[in-house]
C-alpha positions in Angstrom: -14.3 -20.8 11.8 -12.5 -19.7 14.7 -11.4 -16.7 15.6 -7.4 -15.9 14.4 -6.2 -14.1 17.7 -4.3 -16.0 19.8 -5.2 -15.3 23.8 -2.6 -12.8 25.6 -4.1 -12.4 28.7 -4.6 -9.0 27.5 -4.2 -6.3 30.4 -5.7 -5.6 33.8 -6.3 -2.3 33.2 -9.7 -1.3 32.7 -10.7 0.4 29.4 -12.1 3.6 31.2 -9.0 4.0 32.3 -6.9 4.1 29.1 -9.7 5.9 27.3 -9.2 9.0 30.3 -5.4 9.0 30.1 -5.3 9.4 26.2 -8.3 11.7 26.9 -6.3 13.8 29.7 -3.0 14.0 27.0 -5.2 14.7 23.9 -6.7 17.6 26.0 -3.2 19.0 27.1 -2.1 19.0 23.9 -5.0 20.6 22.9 -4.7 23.5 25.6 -1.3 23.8 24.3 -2.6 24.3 20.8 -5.6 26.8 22.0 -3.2 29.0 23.4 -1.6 29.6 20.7 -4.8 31.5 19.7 -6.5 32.7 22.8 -4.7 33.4 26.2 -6.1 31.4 28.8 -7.6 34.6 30.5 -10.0 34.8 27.5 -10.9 31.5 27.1 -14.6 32.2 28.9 -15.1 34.4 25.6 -15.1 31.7 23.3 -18.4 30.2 24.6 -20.4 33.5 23.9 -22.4 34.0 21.2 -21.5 37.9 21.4 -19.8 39.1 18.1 -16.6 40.2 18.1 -13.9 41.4 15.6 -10.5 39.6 17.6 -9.2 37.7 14.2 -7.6 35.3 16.6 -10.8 35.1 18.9 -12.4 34.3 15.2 -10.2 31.4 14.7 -10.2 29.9 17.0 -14.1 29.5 17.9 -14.7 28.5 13.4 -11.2 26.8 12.8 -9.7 25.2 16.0 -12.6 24.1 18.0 -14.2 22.8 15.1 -11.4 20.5 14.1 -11.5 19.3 17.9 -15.2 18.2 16.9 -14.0 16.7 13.7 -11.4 14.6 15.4 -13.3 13.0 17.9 -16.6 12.1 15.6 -14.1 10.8 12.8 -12.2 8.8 15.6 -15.5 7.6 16.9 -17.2 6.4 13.8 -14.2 4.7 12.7 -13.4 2.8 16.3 -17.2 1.5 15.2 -16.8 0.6 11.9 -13.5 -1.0 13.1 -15.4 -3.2 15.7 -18.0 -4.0 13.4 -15.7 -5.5 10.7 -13.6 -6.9 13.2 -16.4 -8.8 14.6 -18.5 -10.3 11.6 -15.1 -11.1 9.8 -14.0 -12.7 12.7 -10.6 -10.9 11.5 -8.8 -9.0 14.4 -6.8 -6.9 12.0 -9.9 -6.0 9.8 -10.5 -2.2 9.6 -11.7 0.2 6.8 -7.6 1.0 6.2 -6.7 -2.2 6.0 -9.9 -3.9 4.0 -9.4 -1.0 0.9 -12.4 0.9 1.5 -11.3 3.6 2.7 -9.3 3.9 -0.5 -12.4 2.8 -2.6 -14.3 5.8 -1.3 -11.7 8.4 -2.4 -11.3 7.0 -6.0 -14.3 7.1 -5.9 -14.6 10.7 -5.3 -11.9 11.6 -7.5 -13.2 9.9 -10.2 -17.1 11.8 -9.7 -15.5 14.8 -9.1 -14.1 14.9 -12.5 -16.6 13.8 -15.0 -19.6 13.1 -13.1 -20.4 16.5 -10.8 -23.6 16.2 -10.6 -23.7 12.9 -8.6 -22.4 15.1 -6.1 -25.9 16.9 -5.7 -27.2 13.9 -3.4 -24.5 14.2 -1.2 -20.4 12.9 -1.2 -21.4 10.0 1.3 -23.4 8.9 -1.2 -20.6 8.9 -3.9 -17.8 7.3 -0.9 -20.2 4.9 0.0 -20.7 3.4 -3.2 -16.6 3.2 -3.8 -16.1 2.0 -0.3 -18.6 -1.5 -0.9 -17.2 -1.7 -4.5 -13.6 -2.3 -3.1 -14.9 -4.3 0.1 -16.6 -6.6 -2.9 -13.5 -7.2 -4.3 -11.8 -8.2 -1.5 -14.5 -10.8 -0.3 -14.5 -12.2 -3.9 -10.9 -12.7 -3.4 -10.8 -14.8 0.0 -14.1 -15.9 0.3 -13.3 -19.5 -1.0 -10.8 -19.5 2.2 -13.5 -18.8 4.6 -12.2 -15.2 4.6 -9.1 -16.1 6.2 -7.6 -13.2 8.8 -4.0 -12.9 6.6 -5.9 -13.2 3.1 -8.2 -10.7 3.8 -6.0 -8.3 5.0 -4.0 -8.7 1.7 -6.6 -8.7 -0.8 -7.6 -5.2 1.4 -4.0 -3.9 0.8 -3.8 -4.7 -2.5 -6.7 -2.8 -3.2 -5.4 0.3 -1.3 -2.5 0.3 -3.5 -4.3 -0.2 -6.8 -6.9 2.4 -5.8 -3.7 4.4 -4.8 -2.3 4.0 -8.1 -5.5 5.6 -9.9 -5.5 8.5 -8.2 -2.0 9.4 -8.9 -2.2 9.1 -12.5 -5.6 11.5 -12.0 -4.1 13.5 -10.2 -1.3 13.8 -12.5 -3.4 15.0 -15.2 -6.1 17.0 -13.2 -4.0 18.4 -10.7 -4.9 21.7 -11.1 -9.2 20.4 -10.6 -8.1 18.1 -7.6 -5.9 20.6 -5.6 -8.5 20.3 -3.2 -9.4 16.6 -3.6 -5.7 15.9 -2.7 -5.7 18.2 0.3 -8.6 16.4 1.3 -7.5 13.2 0.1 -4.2 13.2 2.7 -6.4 12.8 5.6 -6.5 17.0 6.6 -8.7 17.5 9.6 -8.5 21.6 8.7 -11.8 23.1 8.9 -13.2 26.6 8.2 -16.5 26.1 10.1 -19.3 23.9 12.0 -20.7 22.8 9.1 -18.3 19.8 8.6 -18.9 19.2 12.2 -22.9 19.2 12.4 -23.1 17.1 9.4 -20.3 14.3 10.9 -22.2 14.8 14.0 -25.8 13.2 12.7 -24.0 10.6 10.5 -22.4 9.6 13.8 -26.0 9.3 15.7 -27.3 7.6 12.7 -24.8 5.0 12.5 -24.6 4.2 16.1 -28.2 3.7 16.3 -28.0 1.0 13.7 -25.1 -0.5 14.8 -26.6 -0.5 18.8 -30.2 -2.4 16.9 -27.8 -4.7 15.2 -25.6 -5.4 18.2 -27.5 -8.5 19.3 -27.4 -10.5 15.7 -23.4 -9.9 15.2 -22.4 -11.0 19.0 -24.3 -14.4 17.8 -21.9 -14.6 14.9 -19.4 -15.5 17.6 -20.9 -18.7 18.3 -21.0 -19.7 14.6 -22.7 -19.6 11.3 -24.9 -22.9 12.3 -25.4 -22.0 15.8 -26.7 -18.4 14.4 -28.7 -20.7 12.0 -30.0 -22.7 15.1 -31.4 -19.7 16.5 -33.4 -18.5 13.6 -30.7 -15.4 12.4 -29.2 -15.6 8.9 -25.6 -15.1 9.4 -25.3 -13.9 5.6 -27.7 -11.4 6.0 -26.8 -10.3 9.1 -22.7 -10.4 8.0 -23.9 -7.8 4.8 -25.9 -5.6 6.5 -22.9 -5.0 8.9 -20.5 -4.8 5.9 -22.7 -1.9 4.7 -23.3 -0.1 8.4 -19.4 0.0 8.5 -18.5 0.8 5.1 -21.2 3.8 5.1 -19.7 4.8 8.6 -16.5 5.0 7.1 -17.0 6.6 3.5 -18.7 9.6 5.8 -15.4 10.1 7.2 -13.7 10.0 4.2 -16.0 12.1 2.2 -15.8 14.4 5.5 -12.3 14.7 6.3 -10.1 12.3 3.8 -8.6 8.9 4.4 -7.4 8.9 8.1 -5.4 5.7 8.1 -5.6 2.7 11.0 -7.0 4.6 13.6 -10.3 2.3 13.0 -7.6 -0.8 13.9 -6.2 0.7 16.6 -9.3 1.6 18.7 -10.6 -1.5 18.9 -7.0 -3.5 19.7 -6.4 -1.2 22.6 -9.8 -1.8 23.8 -9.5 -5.6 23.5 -6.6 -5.5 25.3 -8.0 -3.0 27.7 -10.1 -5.6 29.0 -13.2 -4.9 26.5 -14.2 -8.6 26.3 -17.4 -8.4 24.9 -18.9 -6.9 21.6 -20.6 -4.6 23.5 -17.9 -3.4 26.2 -16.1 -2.7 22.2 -18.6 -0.5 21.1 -18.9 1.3 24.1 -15.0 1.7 24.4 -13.6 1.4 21.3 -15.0 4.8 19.7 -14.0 6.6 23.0 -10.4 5.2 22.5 -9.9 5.7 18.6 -11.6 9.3 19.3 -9.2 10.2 21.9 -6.1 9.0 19.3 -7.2 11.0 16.6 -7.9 13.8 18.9 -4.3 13.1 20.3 -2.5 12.7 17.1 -4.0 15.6 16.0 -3.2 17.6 18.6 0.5 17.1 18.2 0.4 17.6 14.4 -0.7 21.2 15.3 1.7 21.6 18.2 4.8 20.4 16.1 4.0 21.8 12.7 4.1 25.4 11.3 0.3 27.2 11.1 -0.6 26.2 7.2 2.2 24.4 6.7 0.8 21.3 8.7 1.7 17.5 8.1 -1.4 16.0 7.2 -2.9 14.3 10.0 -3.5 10.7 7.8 -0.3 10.3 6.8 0.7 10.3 10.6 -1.4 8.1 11.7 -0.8 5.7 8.8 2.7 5.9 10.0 2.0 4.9 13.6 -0.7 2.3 12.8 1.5 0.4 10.3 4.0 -0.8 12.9 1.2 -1.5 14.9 0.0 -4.2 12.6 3.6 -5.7 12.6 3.6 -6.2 16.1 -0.1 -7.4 15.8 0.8 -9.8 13.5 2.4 -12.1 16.6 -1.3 -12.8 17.2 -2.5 -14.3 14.2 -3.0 -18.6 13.5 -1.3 -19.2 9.8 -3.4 -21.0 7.9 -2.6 -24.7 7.5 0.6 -24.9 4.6 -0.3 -25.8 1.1 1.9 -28.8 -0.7 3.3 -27.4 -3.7 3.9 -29.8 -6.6 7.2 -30.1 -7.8 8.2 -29.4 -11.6 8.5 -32.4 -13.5 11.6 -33.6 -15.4 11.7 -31.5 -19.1 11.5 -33.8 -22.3 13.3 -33.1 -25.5 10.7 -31.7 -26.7 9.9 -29.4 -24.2 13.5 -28.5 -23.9 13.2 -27.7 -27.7 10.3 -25.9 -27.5 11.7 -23.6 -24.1 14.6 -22.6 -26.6 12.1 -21.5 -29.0 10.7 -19.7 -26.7 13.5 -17.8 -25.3 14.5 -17.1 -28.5 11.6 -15.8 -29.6 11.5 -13.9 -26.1 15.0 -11.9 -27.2 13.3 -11.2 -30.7 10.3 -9.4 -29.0 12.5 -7.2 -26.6 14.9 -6.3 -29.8 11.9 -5.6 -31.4 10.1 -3.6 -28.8 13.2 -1.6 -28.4 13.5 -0.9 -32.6 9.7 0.2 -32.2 9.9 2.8 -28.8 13.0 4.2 -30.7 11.8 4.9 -34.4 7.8 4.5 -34.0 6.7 7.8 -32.0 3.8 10.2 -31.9 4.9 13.6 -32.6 3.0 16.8 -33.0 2.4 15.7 -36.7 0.6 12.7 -35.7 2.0 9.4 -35.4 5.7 9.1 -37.4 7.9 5.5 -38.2 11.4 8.2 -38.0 13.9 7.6 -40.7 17.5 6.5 -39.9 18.6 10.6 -39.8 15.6 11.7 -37.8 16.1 8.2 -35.3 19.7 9.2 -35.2 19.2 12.3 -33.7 16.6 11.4 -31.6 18.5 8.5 -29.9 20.4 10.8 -27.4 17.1 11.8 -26.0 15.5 8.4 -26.2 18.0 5.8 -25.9 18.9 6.2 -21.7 15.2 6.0 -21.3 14.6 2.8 -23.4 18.4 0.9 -22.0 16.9 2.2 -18.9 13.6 0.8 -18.5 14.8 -2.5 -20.4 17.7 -2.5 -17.7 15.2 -1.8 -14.7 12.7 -4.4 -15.9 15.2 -7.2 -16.5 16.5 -6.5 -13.3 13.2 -6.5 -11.6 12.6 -9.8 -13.3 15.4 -11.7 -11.8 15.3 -10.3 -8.5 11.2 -11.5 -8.4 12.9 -15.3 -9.2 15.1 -15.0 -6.7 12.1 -14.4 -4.2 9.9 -16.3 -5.0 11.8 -19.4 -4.8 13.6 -18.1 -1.3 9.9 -17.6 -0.2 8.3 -20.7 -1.8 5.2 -18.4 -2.5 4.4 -17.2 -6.3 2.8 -13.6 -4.8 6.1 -13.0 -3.6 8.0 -9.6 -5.5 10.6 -7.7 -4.3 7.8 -4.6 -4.2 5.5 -6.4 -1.9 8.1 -7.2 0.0 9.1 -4.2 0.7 12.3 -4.1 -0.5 11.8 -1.5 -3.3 10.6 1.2 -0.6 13.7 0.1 1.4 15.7 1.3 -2.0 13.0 4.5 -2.4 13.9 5.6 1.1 17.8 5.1 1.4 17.7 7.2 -2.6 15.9 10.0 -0.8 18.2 10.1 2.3 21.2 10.1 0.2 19.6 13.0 -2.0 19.0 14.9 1.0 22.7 14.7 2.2 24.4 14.3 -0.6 22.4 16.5 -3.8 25.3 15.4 -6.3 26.3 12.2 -5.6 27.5 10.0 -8.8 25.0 7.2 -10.4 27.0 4.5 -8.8 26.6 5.7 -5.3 23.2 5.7 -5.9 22.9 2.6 -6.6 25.0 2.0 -3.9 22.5 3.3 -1.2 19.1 1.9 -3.0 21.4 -1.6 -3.0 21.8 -1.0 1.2 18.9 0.3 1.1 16.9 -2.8 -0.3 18.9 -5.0 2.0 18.1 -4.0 4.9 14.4 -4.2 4.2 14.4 -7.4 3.0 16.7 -8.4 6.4 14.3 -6.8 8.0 10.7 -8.4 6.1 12.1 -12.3 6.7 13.4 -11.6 10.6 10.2 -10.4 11.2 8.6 -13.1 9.5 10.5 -15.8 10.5 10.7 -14.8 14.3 7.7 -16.9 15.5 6.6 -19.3 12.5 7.7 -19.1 8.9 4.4 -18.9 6.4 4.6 -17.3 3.0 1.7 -15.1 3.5 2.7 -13.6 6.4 6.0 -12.8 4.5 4.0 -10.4 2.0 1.9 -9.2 4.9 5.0 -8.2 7.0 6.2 -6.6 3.7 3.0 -4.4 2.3 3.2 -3.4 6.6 7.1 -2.5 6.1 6.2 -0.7 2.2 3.0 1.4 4.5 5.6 2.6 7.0 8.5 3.6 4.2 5.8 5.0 2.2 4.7 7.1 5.0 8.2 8.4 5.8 8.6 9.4 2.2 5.0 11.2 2.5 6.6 13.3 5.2 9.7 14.2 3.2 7.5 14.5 0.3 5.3 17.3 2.2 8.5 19.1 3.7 8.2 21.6 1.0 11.6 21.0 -0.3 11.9 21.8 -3.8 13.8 18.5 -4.4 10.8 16.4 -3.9 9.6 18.0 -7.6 12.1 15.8 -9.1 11.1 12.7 -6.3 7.8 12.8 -7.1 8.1 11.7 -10.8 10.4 9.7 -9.8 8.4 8.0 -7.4 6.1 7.6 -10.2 8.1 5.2 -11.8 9.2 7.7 -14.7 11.7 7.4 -17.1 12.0 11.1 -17.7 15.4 11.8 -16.5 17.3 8.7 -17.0 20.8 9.3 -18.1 23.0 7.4 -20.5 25.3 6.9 -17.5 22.7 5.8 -15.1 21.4 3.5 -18.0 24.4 1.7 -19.3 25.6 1.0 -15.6 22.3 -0.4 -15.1 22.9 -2.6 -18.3 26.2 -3.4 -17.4 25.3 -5.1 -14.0 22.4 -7.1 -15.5 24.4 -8.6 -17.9 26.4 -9.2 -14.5 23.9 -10.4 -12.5 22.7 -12.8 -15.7 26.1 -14.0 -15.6 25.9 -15.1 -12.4 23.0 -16.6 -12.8 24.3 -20.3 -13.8 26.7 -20.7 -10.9 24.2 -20.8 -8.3 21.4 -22.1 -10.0 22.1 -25.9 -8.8 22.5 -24.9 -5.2 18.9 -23.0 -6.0 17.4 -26.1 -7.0 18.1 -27.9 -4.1 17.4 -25.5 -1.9 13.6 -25.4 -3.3 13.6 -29.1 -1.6 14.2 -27.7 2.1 16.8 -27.0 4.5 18.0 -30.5 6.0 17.4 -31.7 2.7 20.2 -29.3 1.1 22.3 -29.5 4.4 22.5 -33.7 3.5 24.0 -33.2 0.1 26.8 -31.2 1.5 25.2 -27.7 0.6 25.8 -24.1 2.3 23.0 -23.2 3.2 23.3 -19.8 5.0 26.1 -18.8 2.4 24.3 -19.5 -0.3 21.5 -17.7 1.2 23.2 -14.8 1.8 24.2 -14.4 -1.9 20.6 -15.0 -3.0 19.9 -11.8 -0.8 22.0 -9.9 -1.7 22.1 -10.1 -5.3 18.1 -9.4 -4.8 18.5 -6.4 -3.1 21.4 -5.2 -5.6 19.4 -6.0 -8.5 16.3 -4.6 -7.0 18.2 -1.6 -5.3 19.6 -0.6 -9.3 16.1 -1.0 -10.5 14.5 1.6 -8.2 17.4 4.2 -8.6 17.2 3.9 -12.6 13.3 3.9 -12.8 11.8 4.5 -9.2 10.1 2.1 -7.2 8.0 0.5 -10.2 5.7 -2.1 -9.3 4.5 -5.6 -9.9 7.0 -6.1 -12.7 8.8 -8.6 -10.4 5.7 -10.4 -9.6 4.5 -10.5 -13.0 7.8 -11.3 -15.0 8.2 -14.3 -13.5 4.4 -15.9 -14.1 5.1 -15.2 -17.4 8.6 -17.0 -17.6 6.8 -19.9 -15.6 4.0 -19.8 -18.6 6.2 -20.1 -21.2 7.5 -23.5 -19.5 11.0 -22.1 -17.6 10.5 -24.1 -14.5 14.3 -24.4 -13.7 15.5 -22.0 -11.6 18.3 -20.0 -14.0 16.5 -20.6 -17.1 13.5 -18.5 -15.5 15.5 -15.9 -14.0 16.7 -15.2 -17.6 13.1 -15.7 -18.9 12.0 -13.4 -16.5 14.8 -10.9 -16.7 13.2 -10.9 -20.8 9.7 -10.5 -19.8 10.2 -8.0 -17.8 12.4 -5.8 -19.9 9.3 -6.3 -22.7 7.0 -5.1 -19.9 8.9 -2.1 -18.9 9.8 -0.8 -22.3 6.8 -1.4 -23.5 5.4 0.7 -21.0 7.5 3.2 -21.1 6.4 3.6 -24.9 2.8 3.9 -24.3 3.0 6.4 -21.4 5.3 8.8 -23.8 3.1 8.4 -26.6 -0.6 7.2 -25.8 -1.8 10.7 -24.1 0.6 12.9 -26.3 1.8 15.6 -25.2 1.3 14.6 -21.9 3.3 11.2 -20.7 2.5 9.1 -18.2 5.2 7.4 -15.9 5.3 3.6 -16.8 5.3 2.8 -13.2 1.5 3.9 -12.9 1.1 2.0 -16.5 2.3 -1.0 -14.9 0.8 -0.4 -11.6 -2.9 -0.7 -13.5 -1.7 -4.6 -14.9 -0.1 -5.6 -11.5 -3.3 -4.9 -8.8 -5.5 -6.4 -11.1 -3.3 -9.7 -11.8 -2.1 -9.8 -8.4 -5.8 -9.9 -6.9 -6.8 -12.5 -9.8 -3.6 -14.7 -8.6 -5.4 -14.6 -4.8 -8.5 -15.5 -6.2 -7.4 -18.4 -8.8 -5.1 -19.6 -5.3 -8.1 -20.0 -3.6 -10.2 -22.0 -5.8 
């Protein structure tokens, strides 16, 4: 296998060089941020051991300079365990961010934390290390039948990070109170109220470079192949896990340290590359220096820009900086070669028959999931099957959050149709795409300026919102060469970036964001009738519409020139494909939040059930989904009663899972 990044030449400058500039504006910063503690004529006091009772002079030698030490170990260790992944994977965009163990370790943590303290004697690196290699193992198992191609690892890695993701929130939703600090911890805070942190970081560090430096020879021979390795008398497995495990323990000791500091681990290593760091060991020598120096750097102006305790976490920053990064890394990766995709075979009667059995049997499931989330509650007398009266009265309160979630589900469902058959991939959804954190981000900006604005503005915004991410996910995509899995890559990178920006707003402090985080959640809670019958209203819309493009659709499926020859419009049509997406998607995500993998899901299941044709399985689809979402809704109001669960974090548990089986049963 070769490796996936394409030559650029790369830079003249040598990588001592960049490594001292970022070093010389990481250590300005950080004189800017000492000052603030100790005036410059007393900075010869902070190296004596004398003791002294100046609270500032105290800070300053067990808070700040600590934190300094923290930064550049962390940065180090992960530039290593960045170069190390990088190079036995062959994978220039591999990196403990980006391959889900970083995310692995701090479920992982969580998880111990809360029911199994006592692990916790033997040490947290332990505990991270053992989450880290559980979710590297289940993105190897998903892309190893592709030779552990660069663009399928990546995604198995994300996918992961956002399942993982989606377990901590619902723990943290009902441990909050026992994970204040895990969630502190969790955002990547480099605060520290010692050395102790810092000594500890410091002999992980020495220990893992020492192994790495020992192993150094065996992983540059990977570079010449697994039979050349062979050839030589060095197992390339082996030596491929034992470098798996070096990085993945490097890593969990960061996170169990300081919390999940996002793609600084990726970033190290590029600049170095491009630096002029040719060789695997001119990487390991630069690489650390450079990713130290960032962290040290984007620490430095966390501190100088934020409020003393009321600090942006230093994670979510660089997660915001190191997503676009990967977008404009992307240019440098080989596709892999396209797969043929059958087409669907002309229907018989009989399966025509039995597809109208099965959509009428589809609208007799949502009726009756609906009859059953209104009338068949648990209540604080145990489970209850309400009488008319008592379902009566009740419906006020429950009917905008069933119309709602059947609404936002059908919704979801059509608009996952309508991309996957634009993209011509079946891991296509309009949330891996990005286009429901388009909708998330243009709610929250219209929240912020406008606190009262009507349900149909809303919807509105998340519409304009949605379409402009999804404009943005397919120019990106598209600007070099079209491939499907690029698409989704280009859109988790687009959903890391919009995520991040709603982190930021989400740690302003506002008291607004209460009601955004549920929401965020994928919660039905506050739903009004309003809210839901508009959202009703336009899917019966958007249903309707349905049969006048679906012939158009079909043909499009067959590829441009082909569609141009029989006389179709192809932009036009296009354009109305996309933007009923982003409208239907947009409406979703201001009814319910920006629930995931319904759209991915909804579909498969219409394609199950024999809908092939493109109409037939939007409406399919718009059925499933509104099963999926009500049903949903139902269990996370009544399966941990009193306490609910949003149904976006119900779903969220289904999605990863399927979505990672879907990669794996793709690369069989």
């Amino acid at each position: 296998m070769t490796t996936s990044l394409r030559r650029t030449g790369g830079l003249s400058l040598h990588p001592s060089w960049t490594a001292g500039v970022l070093g010389l504006l990481a250590a300005g910063i950080g004189a800017v941020c000492l000052s603030r503690y100790v005036p410059f004529a007393q900075w010869a006091n902070l190296l004596g051991g004398a003791h002294t009772d100046d609270l500032r002079l105290l800070m300053a030698q067990y808070v700040y300079l600590p934190r300094c030490v923290v930064s550049l170990l962390a940065g180090a260790m992960l530039g290593v365990a960045g170069v190390v992944l990088q190079q036995v994977l062959r994978n220039p965009l591999a990196d403990p961010t980006t391959l889900g163990v970083s995310a692995g370790a701090s479920l992982s943590l969580a998880v111990v934390s809360l029911w199994f303290p006592s692990l916790l004697v033997y040490g947290r690196e332990a505990v991270a290390l053992a989450g880290g290699m559980i979710a590297l193992g289940i993105v190897m198992a998903v892309s190893w039948r592709r030779a552990f191609s660069p663009v399928g690892v990546i995604l198995g890695g994300l996918l992961v990070t956002l399942t993982a993701g989606a377990a901590t929130s619902v723990l943290m939703l009902f441990f909050g109170e026992s994970l204040v600090s895990v969630f502190v911890w969790q955002t990547g805070s480099l605060y520290q109220s010692g050395w102790s942190v810092a000594t500890h970081l410091a002999l992980e560090a020495v220990a893992g470079l020492v192994v790495v430096a020992l192993m150094a020879r065996p992983m540059a021979v990977l570079e010449l192949g697994d039979e050349s390795a062979r050839s030589v008398g060095m197992p390339p497995g082996g030596i491929r896990a034992a470098a798996l495990v070096v990085a993945a323990a490097l890593a969990g000791a960061v996170v169990s340290a300081v919390g999940v500091i996002g793609f600084v681990g990726l970033v190290g290593p590029w600049v170095a590359r491009f630096s002029g760091a040719r060789t695997l060991a001119q990487r390991l020598v630069w690489a650390p220096a450079i990713s130290a120096c960032l962290l040290w750097l984007a620490d430095g102006c966390v501190q100088a820009l934020g409020q003393p305790g009321a600090e942006v976490p230093t994670g979510s920053v660089t997660a915001l900086v190191g997503a676009p990064l990967l977008l404009w890394m992307m240019r440098y990766l080989r596709d892999p070669p396209p797969v043929s995709s059958s087409r669907d075979l002309p229907a018989s009667a009989a399966d025509r028959r039995q597809r109208a059995e099965w959509g009428v049997g589809g609208v007799l499931v949502l009726l009756a999931c609906v009859v059953v989330a209104a009338a068949f509650n648990r209540e604080l007398a145990g489970w209850n099957w309400g009488a008319w009266d008592h379902v009566a009265a009740m419906l006020p309160l429950r009917a905008p959050r069933i119309g709602g979630a059947a609404a936002a589900g059908g919704l979801l469902g059509i608009a996952g149709v309508l991309m996957q058959r634009m993209t011509g991939n079946a891991m296509a959804s309009p949330e891996v795409l990005g286009v429901s954190s388009g909708a998330s981000l243009a709610m929250i900006v219209l929240m912020f300026a406008l606190p009262g604005a009507a349900s149909g503005m809303q919807m509105l915004a998340g519409a304009l919102g949605a379409l402009i991410a999804t404009a943005s996910v397919f120019a990106m995509a598209m600007r070099r060469t079209y491939s499907a899995e690029r698409l989704i890559l280009t859109g988790i990178a687009i959903t890391t970036v919009l995520s991040s920006l709603v982190a930021l707003l989400m740690a302003s402090g506002d008291p607004r964001m209460s009601f955004l985080s549920a929401w965020m959640s994928g919660s039905t809670y506050r739903v009004q009738m309003h809210a839901a019958a508009l959202a009703v209203g336009l899917l019966i819309a958007a249903a309707a519409l349905l049969p006048l493009i679906a012939r158009p659709f079909e043909i499009l499926a067959l590829g441009e020139p082909a569609a141009r020859s029989v006389g179709v419009a192809v932009r036009r049509y296009r354009l109305v494909m996309l933007g009923l997406c982003a409208l239907t998607t947009g409406a979703a995500t201001v009814i319910v939040g920006p629930v995931s993998f319904v759209g991915l899901m909804a579909p498969h299941l219409a394609r199950l059930l024999g809908f092939r044709h493109a109409a037939m399985q939007a409406l399919m689809a718009a059925c499933a989904g509104s099963v999926l979402l009500v049903v949903a809704d139902w269990l996370g109001r009544n399966a941990l009663f009193p306490n609910q669960v949003p149904a976006g974090l119900l779903v969220m548990f289904v999605g990863g899972p399927y979505f990672l089986l879907l990669m794996w049963k793709q690369n069989r």
